[in-house]
N, CA, C and O of each residue as an XYZ file, in Angstrom:
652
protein
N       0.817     -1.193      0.000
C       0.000      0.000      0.000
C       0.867      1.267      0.000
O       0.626      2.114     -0.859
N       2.142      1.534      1.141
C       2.647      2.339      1.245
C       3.588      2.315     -0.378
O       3.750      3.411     -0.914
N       3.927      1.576     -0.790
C       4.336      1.464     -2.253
C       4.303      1.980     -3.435
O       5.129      2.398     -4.247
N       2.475      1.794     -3.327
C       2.017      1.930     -3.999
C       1.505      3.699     -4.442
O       1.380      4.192     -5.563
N       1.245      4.478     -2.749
C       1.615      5.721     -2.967
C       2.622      6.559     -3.029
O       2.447      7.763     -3.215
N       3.674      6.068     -2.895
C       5.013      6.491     -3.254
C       5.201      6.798     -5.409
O       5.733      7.594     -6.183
N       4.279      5.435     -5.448
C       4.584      5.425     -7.223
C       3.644      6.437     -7.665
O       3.681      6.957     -8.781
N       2.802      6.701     -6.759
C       1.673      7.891     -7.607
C       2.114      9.206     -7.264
O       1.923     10.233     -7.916
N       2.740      9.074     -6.147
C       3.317     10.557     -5.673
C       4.592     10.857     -6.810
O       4.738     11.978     -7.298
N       5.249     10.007     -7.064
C       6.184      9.976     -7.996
C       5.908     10.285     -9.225
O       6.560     11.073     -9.910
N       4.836      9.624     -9.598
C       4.210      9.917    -11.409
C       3.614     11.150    -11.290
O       3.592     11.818    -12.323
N       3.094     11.657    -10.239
C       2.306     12.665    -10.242
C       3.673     14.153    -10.146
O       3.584     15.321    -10.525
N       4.686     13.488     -9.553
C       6.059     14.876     -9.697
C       6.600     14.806    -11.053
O       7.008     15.803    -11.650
N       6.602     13.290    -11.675
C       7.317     13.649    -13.086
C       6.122     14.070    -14.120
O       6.413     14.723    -15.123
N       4.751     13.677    -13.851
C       3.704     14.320    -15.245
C       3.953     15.900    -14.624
O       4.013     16.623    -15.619
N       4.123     16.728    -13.397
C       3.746     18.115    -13.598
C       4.934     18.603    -13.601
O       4.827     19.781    -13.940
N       6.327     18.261    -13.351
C       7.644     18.711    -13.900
C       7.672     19.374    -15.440
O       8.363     20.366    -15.674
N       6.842     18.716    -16.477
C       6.676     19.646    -17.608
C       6.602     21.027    -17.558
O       7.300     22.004    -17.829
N       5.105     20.663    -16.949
C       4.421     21.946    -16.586
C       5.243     23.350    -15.931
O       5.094     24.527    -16.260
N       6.180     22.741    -14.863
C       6.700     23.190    -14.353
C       7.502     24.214    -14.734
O       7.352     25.418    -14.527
N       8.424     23.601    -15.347
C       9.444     24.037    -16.501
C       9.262     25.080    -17.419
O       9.900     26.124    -17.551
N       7.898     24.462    -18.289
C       7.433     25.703    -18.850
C       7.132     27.174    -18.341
O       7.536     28.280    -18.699
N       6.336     26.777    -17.448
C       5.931     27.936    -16.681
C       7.269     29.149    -16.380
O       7.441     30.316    -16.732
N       8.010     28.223    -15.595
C       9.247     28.756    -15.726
C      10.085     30.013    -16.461
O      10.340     31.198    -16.247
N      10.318     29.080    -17.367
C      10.904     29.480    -18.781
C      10.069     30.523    -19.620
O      10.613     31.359    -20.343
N       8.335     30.377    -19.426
C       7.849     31.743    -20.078
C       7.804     32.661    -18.703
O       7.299     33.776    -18.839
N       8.063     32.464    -18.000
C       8.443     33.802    -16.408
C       9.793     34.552    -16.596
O       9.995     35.741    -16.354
N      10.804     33.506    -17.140
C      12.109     33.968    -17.534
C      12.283     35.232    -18.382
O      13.133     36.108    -18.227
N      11.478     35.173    -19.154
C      11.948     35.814    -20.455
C      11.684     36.953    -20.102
O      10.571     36.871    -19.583
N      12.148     38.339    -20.049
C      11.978     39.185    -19.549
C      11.043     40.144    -20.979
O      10.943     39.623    -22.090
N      10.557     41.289    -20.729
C       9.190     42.481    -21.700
C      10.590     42.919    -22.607
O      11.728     43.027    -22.149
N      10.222     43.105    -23.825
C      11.456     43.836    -24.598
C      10.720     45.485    -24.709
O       9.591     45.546    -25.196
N      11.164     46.329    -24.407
C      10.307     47.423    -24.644
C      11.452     48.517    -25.688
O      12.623     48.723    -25.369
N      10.756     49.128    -26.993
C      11.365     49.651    -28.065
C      11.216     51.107    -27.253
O      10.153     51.531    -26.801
N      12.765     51.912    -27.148
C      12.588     53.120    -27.183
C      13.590     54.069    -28.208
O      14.750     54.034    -28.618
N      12.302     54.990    -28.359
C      12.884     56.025    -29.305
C      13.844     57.254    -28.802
O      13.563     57.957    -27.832
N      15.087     57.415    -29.651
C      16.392     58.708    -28.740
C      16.067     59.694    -30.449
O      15.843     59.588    -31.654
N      16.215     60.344    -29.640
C      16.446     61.923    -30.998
C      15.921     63.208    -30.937
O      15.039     63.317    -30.086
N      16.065     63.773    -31.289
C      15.519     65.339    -31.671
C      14.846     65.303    -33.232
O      15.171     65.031    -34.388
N      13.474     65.853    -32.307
C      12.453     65.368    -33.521
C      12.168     66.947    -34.392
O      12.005     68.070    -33.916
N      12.189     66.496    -35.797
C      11.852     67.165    -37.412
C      11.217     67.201    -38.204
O      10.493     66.230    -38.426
N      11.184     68.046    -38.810
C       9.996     67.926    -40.093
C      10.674     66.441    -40.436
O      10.039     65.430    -40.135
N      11.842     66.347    -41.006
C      12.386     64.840    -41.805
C      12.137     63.665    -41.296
O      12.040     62.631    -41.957
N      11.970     63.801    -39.587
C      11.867     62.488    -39.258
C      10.672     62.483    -38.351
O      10.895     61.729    -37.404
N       9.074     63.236    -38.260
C       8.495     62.895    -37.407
C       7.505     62.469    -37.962
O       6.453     62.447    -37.322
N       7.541     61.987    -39.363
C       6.520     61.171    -40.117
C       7.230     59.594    -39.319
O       6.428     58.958    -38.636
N       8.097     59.261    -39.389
C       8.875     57.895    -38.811
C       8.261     57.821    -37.280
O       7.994     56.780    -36.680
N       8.107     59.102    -36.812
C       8.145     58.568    -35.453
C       5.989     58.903    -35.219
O       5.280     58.632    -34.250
N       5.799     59.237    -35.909
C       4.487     58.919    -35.981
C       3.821     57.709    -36.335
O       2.768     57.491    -35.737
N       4.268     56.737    -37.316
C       4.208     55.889    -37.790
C       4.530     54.739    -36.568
O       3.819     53.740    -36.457
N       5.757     55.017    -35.612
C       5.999     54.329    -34.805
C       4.817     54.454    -33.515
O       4.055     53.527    -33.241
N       4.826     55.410    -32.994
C       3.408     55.678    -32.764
C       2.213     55.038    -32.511
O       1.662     54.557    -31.521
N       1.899     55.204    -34.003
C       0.498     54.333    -34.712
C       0.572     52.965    -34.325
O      -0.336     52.357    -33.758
N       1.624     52.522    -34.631
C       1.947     50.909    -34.727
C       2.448     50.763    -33.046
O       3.292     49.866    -33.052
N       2.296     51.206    -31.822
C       2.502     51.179    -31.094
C       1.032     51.675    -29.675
O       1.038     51.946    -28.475
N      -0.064     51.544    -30.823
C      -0.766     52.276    -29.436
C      -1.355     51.170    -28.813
O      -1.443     50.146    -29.490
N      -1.936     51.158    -27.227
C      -1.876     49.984    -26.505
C      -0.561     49.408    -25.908
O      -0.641     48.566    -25.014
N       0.363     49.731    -26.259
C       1.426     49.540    -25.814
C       2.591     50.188    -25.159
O       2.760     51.296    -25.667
N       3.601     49.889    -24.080
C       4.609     50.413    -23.540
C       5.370     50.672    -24.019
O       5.780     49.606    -24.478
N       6.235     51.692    -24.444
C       6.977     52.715    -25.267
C       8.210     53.447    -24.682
O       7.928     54.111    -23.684
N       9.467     53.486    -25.049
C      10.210     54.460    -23.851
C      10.965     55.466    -24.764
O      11.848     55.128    -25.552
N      10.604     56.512    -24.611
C      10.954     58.285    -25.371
C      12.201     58.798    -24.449
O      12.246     58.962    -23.230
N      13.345     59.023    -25.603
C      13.999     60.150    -24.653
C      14.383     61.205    -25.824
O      15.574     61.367    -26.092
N      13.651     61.729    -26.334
C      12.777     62.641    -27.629
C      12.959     64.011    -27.390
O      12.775     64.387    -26.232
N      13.297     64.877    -28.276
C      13.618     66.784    -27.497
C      12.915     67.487    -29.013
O      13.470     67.423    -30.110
N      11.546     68.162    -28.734
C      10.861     68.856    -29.503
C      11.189     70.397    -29.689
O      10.446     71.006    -28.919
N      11.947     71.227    -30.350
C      12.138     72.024    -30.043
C      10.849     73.189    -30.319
O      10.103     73.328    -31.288
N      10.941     73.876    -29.133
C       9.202     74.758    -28.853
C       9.298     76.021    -30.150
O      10.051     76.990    -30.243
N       8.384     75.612    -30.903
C       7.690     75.839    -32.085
C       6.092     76.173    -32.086
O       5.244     75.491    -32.662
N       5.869     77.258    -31.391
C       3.654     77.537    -31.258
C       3.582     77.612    -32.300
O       2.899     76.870    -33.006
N       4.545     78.898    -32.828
C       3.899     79.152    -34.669
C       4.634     78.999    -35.575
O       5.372     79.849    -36.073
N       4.434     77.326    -36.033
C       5.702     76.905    -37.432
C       5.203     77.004    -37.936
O       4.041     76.700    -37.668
N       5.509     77.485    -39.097
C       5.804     77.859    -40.318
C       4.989     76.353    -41.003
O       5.157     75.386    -40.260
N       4.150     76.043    -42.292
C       3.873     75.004    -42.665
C       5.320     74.235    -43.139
O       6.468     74.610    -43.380
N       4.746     73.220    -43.132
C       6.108     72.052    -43.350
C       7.465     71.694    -41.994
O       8.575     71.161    -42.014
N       6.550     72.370    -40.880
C       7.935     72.617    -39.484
C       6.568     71.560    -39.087
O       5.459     71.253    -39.522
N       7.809     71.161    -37.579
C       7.203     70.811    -36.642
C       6.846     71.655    -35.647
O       7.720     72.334    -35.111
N       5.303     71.762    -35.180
C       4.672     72.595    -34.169
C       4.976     72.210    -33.245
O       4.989     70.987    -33.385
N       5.376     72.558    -31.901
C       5.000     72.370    -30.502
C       4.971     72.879    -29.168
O       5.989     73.442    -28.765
N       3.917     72.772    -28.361
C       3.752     74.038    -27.625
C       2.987     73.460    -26.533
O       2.491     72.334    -26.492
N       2.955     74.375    -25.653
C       2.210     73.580    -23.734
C       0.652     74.056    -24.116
O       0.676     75.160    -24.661
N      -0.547     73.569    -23.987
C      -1.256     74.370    -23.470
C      -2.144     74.322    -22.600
O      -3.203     73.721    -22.782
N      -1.783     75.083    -21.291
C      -1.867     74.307    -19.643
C      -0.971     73.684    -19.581
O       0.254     73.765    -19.671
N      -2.147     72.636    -19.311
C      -0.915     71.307    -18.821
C      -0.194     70.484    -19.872
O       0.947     70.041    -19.738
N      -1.214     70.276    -21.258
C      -1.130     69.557    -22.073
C      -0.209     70.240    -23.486
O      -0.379     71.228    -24.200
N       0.943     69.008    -23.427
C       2.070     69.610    -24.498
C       1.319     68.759    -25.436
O       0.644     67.781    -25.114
N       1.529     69.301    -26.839
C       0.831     69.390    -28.149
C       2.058     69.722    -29.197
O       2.750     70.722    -29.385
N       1.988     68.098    -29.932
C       3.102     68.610    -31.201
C       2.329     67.822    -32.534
O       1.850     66.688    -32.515
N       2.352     68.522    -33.377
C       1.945     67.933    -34.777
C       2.797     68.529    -35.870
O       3.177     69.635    -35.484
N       3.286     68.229    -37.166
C       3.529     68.209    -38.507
C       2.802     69.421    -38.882
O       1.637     69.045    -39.009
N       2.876     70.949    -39.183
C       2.185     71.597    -39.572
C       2.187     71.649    -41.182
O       3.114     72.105    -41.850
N       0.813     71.025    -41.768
C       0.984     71.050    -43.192
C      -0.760     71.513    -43.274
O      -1.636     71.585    -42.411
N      -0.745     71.694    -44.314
C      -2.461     72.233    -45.094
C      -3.598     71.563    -44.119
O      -4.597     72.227    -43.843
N      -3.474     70.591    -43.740
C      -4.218     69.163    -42.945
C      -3.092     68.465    -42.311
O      -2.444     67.661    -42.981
N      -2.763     68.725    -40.935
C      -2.389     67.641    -40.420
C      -2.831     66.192    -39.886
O      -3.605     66.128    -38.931
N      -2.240     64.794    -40.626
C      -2.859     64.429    -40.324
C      -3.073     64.085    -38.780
O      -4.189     64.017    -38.263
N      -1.762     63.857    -38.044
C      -1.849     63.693    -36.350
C      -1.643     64.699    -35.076
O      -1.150     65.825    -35.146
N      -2.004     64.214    -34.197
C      -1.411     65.220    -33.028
C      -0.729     64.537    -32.156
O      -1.227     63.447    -31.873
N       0.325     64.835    -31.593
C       0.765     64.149    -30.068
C       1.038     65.141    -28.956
O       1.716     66.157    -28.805
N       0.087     64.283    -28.139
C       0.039     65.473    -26.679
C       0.372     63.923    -25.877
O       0.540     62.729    -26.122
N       0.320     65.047    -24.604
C       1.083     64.221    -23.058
C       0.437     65.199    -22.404
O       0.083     66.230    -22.975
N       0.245     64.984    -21.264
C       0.285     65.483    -19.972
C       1.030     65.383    -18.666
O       0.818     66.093    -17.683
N       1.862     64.493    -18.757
C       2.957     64.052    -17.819
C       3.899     63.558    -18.452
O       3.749     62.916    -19.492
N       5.453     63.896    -17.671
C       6.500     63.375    -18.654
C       7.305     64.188    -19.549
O       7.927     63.628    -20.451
N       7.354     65.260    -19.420
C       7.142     66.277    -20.530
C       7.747     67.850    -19.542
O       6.970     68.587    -18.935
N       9.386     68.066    -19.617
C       9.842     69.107    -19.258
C      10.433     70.137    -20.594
O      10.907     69.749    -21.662
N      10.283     71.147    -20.260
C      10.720     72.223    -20.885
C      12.152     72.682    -20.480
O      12.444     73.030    -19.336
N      12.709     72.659    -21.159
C      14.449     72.753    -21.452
C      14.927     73.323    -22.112
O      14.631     73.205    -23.301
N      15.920     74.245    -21.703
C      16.924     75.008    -23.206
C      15.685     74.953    -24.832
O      15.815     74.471    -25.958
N      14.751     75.592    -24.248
C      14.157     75.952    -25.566
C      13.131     74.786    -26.568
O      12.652     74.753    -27.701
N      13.165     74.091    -25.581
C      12.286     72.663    -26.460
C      11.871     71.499    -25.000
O      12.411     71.359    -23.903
N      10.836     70.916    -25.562
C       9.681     70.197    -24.809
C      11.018     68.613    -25.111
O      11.618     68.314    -26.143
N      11.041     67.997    -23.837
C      11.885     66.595    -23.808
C      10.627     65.749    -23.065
O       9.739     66.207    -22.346
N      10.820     64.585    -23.419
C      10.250     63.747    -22.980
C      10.829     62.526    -22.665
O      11.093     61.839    -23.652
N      11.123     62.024    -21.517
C      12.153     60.923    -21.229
C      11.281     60.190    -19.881
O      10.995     60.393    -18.702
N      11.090     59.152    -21.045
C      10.869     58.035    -19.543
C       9.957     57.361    -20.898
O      10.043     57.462    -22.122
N       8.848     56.466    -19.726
C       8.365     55.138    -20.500
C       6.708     55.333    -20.544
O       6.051     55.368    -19.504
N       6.045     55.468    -22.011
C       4.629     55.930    -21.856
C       3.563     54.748    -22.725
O       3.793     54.128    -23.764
N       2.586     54.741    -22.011
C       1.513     53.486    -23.349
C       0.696     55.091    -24.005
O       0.343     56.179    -23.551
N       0.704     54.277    -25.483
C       0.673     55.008    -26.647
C      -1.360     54.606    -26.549
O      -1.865     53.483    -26.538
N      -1.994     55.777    -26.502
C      -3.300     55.775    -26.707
C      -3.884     56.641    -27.798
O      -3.529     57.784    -28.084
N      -4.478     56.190    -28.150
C      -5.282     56.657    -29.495
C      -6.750     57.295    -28.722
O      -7.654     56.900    -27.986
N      -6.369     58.371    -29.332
C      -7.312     59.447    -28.204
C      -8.651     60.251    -29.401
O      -9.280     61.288    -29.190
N      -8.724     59.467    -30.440
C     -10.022     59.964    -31.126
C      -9.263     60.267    -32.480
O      -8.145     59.932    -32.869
N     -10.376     61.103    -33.123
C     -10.469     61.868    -34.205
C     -10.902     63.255    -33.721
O     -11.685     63.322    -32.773
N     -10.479     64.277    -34.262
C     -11.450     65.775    -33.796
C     -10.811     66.601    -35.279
O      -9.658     66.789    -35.666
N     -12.283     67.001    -35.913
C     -12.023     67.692    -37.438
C     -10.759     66.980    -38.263
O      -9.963     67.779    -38.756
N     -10.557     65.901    -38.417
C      -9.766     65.042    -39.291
C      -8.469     64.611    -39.188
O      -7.736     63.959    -39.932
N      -8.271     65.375    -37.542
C      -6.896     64.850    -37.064
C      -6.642     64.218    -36.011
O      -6.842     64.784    -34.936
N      -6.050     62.652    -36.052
C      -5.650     61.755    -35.128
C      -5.011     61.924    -34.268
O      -3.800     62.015    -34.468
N      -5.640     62.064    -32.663
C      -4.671     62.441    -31.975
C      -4.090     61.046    -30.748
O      -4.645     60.185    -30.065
N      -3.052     61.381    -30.948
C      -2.248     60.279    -29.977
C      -1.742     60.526    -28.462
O      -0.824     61.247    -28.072
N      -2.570     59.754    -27.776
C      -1.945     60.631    -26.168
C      -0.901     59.827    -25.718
O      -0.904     58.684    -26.175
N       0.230     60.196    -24.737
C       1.184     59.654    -24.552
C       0.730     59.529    -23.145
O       0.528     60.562    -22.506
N       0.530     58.249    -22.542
C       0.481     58.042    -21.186
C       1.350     57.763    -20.354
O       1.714     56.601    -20.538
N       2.094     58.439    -19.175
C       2.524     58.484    -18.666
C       3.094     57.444    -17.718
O       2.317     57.382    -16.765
N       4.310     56.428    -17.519
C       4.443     55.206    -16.659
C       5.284     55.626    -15.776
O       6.159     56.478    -15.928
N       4.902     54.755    -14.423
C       6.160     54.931    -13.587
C       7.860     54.220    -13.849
O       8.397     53.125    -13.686
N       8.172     55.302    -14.241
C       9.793     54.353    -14.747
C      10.128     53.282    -13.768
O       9.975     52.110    -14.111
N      10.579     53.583    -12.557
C      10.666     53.198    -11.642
C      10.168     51.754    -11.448
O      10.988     50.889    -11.142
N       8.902     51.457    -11.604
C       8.232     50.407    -11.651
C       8.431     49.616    -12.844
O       8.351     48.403    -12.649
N       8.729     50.074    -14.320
C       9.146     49.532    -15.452
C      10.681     48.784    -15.312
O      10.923     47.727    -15.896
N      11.487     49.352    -14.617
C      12.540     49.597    -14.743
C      12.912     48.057    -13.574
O      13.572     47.035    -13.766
N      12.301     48.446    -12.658
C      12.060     47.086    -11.630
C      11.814     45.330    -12.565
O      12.623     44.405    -12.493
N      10.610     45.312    -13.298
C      10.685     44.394    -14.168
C      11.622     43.767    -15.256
O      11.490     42.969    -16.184
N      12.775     44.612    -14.620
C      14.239     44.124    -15.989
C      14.020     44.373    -17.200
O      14.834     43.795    -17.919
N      13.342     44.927    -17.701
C      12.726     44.528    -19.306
C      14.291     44.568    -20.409
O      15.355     45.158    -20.227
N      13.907     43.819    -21.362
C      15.154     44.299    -22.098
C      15.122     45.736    -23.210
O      14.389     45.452    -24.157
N      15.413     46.452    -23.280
C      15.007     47.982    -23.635
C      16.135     47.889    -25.331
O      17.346     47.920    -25.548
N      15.081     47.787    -26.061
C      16.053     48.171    -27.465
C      15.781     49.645    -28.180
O      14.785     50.052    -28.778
N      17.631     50.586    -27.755
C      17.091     51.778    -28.533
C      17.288     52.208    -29.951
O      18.194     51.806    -30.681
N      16.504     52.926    -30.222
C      15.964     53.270    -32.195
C      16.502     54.916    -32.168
O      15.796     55.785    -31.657
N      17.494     55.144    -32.625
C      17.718     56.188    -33.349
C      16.591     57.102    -34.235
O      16.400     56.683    -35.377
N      15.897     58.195    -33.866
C      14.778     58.529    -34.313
C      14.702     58.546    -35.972
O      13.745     58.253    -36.689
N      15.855     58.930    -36.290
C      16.399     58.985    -37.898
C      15.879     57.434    -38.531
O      15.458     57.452    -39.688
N      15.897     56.369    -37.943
C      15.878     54.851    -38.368
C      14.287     54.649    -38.801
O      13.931     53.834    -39.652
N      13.553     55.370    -38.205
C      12.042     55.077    -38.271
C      11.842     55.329    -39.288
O      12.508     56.263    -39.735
N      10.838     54.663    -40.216
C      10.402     55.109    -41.343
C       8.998     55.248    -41.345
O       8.284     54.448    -40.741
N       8.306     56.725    -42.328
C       7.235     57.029    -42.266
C       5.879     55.907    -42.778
O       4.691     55.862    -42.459
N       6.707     55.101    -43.684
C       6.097     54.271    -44.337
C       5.443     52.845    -44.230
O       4.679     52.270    -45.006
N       6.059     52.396    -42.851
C       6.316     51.455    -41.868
C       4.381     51.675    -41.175
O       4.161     52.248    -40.108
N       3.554     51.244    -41.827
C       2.467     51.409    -40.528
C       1.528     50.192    -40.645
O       1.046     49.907    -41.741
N       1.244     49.438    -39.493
C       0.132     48.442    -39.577
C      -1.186     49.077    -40.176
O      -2.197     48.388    -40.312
């Protein structure tokens, strides 16, 4: 009898040792999170819009420097506080996007920076332009989870690149 539960206690450690393992091994693997470095342009903020797009719902890490632009010129990049909420878009005939934040977002030597780690939300339509909110994460708490962090040269993004 005593034997006999020894062999089930036994079969029963080697059938959930699989299990085990697996579990494991997908706990191991640590979040890869894509962040974008650069000083953003007319040339390159079609790329980083695109990245953006293909990024909303998701954790994101910016260390990005907008230089403060209220009234560009068409074909510049706009960007400017208002209140609380920083606001940058592509100024052309119709833009098509906007990106605002509300946290995250210091003013520096002449331009809006944004450094740390934000989930990318898709915050509507209003008169034909998509606006993208940048939500705000606790680094701190990101940073705790190990993630493996791969950074993108803002120049690398391409405008053309969109799900």
């Amino acid at each position: 009898m005593v034997d006999l539960k020894r062999r089930q206690v036994a079969g029963g450690i080697i059938l959930g040792l699989p299990l085990v393992l697996a579990s494991t091994s997908l706990q191991a693997k640590p979040a890869e999170i894509l962040r974008v470095n650069g000083e953003v342009s007319a040339t390159n903020y079609g790329g980083l819009e695109s990245f953006l797009f293909n990024s909303v719902d998701k954790l994101i890490g910016l260390k990005i420097r907008f230089e403060a632009n209220p009234d560009a010129e068409p074909g510049a990049v706009s960007a400017s506080q208002d209140g609380e909420l920083f606001i940058a878009y592509l100024r052309k005939d119709e833009p098509e996007s906007q990106i605002s934040a509300k946290a995250g977002v210091n003013f520096q030597n002449g331009g809006y920076v944004l450094d740390g780690f934000f989930t990318v939300k898709d915050a509507g339509m209003n008169q034909g332009i998509t606006a993208l909110f940048l939500e705000k994460s606790d680094s701190d708490a990101v940073l705790a989870a190990n993630p493996v962090i791969k950074d993108i040269e803002i120049g690398r993004l391409k405008a053309e690149i969109r799900d």
